[in-house]
C-alpha positions, 0 to 999 in steps of 0.5 A: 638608274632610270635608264637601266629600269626603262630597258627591263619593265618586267620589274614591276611587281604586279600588285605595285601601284600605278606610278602617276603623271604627277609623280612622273613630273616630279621624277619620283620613280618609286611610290611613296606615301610620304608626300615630299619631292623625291630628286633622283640624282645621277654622276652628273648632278650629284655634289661633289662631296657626296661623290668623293664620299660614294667614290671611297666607299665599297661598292654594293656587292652583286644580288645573287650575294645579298638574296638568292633572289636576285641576279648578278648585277650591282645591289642598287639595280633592285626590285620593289622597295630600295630600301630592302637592298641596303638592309641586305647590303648591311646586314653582309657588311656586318657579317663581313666585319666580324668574319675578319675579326675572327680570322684576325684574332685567329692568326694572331693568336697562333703563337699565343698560348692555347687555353684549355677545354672550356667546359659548360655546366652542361658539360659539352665543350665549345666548337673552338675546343679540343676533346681530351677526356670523354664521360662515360654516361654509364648508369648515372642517371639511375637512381641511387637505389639502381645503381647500389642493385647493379654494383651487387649484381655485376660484381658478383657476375663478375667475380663468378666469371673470373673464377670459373675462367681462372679454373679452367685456365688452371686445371688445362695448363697443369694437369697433362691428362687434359692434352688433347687440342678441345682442352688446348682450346679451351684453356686459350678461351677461357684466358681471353674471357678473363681478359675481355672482361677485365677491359670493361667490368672493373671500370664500370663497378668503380663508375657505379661508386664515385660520381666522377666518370671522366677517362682520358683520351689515351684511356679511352683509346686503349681500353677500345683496342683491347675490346677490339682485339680480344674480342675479335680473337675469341670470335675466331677462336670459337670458330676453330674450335667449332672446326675442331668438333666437327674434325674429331666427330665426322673425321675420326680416323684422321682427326690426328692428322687434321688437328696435331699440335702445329696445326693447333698452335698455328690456329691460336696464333692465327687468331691472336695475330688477327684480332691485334693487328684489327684492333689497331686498323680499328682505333685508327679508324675510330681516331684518325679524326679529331674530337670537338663535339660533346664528349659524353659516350652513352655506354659504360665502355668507350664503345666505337660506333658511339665515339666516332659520332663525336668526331668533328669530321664526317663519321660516315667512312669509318662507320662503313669500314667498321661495318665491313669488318664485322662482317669478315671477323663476325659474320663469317665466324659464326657462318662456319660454326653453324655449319660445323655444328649443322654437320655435326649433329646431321653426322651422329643423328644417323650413326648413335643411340637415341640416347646418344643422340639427345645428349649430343643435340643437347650439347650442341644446342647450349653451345650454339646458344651461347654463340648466337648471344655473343655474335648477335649482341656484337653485330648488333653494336658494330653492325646497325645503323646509329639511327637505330641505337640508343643508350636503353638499347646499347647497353644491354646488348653490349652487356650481353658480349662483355660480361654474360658470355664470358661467364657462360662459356667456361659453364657451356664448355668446360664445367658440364664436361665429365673429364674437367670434373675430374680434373677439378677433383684430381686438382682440390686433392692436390691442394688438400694434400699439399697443405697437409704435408705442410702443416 
């Protein structure tokens, strides 16, 4: 050992104290202030017991192992105080000893039977479990009072929403004077409002009621494929039907020929194949990992970008994947609306009436309104980086495209339309006078 530090005496820490002739004499090679003689051994001179004990025992593991300070070389060619490499050296045998144990128990456990998810007080799972079940934060942490407000407030938007839908889903599937493809449209989107909504809302009243907000893994998975596929049918539904307007107000003499009922039936088909076959590509991105961190989603829904967070894999891959989906099946949607509708009202701005024109502006406006607040509370929750989300800014926005909009679209699109009024009407007369002829 003296030999080897005699070769590099750059060792030497600078502010070391002098080694002294005497402690030289007494071959102490390093300083102490216990005062006792300090014999350094060698293979030679060491006892033998003491060699067959060192000879059977691991040899000390390389420097750059024990501290990223240190070389290459054996543990005991170390610098400053000796004792610091063997606390290092104890300190990598310890943890050596316990990562076998681990690895022993692991394989010999394979065959054993596997316990379920242990589950904290807290709720969080251990590191070694496997999520089955999520927890819908939702508005548990509300007050009571809050949460007794919101189950009054969303029951009754919900119930609104279902009837006014219901409605229009009724009146265009039954009275054959509404067979034009604006009503052919209109009857398709109100049935997907019915279904969006229903995905969601129910879950989240019954939440607001019982105190357990647990869903299984397979709840979870299914509920986000029908958020996934429904909503990406109604985004390009809406695009259709925008394209719709503009061919019957800027091409009138050939809107029978752009619009017949192949091409309209071809057109809903398109957008139910494509919102489907997405959902799936979109699960699987959502699943393709497994779950073993804290299975609370903060939202009332199993929202993707939240459960991807709580995979055990790196969730950067999929996130981008969902990104780039929005941005084929939301963002380019809502480009060809706007377009449509900047067409439309450029088209009768120069051709109808003042009053003509302020009650087309009108109409365009509220179904632009309603677009932008579904498009952009949808590319806000799929579109954003996580970093800039939370649970006070993720729940209104998915709000506003789960349960605001389906309630708005059948007031936007249907119900403020002279022939669906008289439609409506023509449809209680009917009632009334069935119910007549029964009594």
């Amino acid at each position: 050992m003296i030999a080897s530090l005699s070769k590099s005496p750059g060792w030497i820490p600078i502010h070391a104290e002098e080694v002294s002739l005497k402690n030289i004499t007494m071959k102490k090679p390093f300083p102490s202030s216990i005062i006792q003689d300090q014999q350094v051994v060698s293979k030679n001179s060491i006892p033998n017991l003491v060699a067959d004990i060192c000879n059977q025992s691991d040899k000390p593991p390389p420097l750059n192992v024990l501290t990223p300070y240190g070389d290459d070389k054996d543990g005991l060619k170390f610098c400053g105080d000796p004792s610091c490499v063997f606390d290092l050296w104890k300190e990598k045998l310890l943890q050596d000893t316990e990562d076998k144990g681990k690895r022993k128990d692991v394989n010999g456990s394979k065959s054993l039977y596997t316990a379920p998810p242990v589950r904290t007080q807290t709720g969080d799972l251990q590191n070694s479990s496997t999520v089955t079940e999520f927890i819908l934060v939702g508005f548990e942490k509300s007050p009571p009072a809050t949460q007794a407000l919101l189950f009054i407030l969303f029951l009754v938007l919900y119930s609104l929403a279902m009837a006014m839908n219901g409605l229009v889903v009724f009146i265009t599937w039954t009275d054959p004077r509404l067979s034009s493809p604006m009503y052919f449209f209109l009857g398709h989107l109100a049935f997907l409002d019915v279904c969006f909504i229903t995905t969601t809302i129910p879950q989240m009243l019954i939440h607001l009621v019982v105190k357990n907000h647990t869903v299984s893994f397979a709840s979870c998975l299914t509920q986000m494929y029908l958020v996934f596929g429904v909503g990406v049918t109604e985004c390009i539904l809406l695009a259709f039907m925008a394209y719709d307007r503009y061919a019957a107000i800027c091409h009138p003499l050939s809107y029978a020929q752009i619009m017949n009922w192949k091409v309209c039936i071809r057109l809903v088909n398109t957008s139910w194949i494509v919102g489907m076959i997405n959902g799936i590509l979109l699960d699987y991105m959502t699943f393709r990992g497994p779950f073993c961190r804290d299975n609370h989603v903060e939202n009332f829904f199993c929202e993707a970008p939240i459960v991807i967070i709580l995979s055990c894999g790196d969730p950067q891959f999929s996130l981008k994947v969902i990104f780039l989906d929005a941005v084929v099946v939301l963002l380019s949607p809502m480009v060809l609306i706007i377009t449509s509708y900047v067409r439309i009202l450029a088209s009768i701005l120069g051709t109808t009436s003042s009053s003509g024109r302020g009650k087309t502006f009108s109409t365009c406006t509220s179904h632009l309104t309603v677009v932008i607040i579904f498009y952009t509370s949808a590319m806000f929750s799929y579109m954003n980086p996580r970093s800039t989300h939370g649970p006070d800014k993720d729940k209104p926005f998915s709000l506003l495209y789960t349960i605001i909009t389906p309630m708005c679209n059948p007031i936007i699109y249907s119900l403020r339309n002279k022939e669906m009024k008289g439609a409506m009407v023509r449809a209680f007369r009917r009632t009334n006078l069935a119910q007549a002829e029964s009594a």
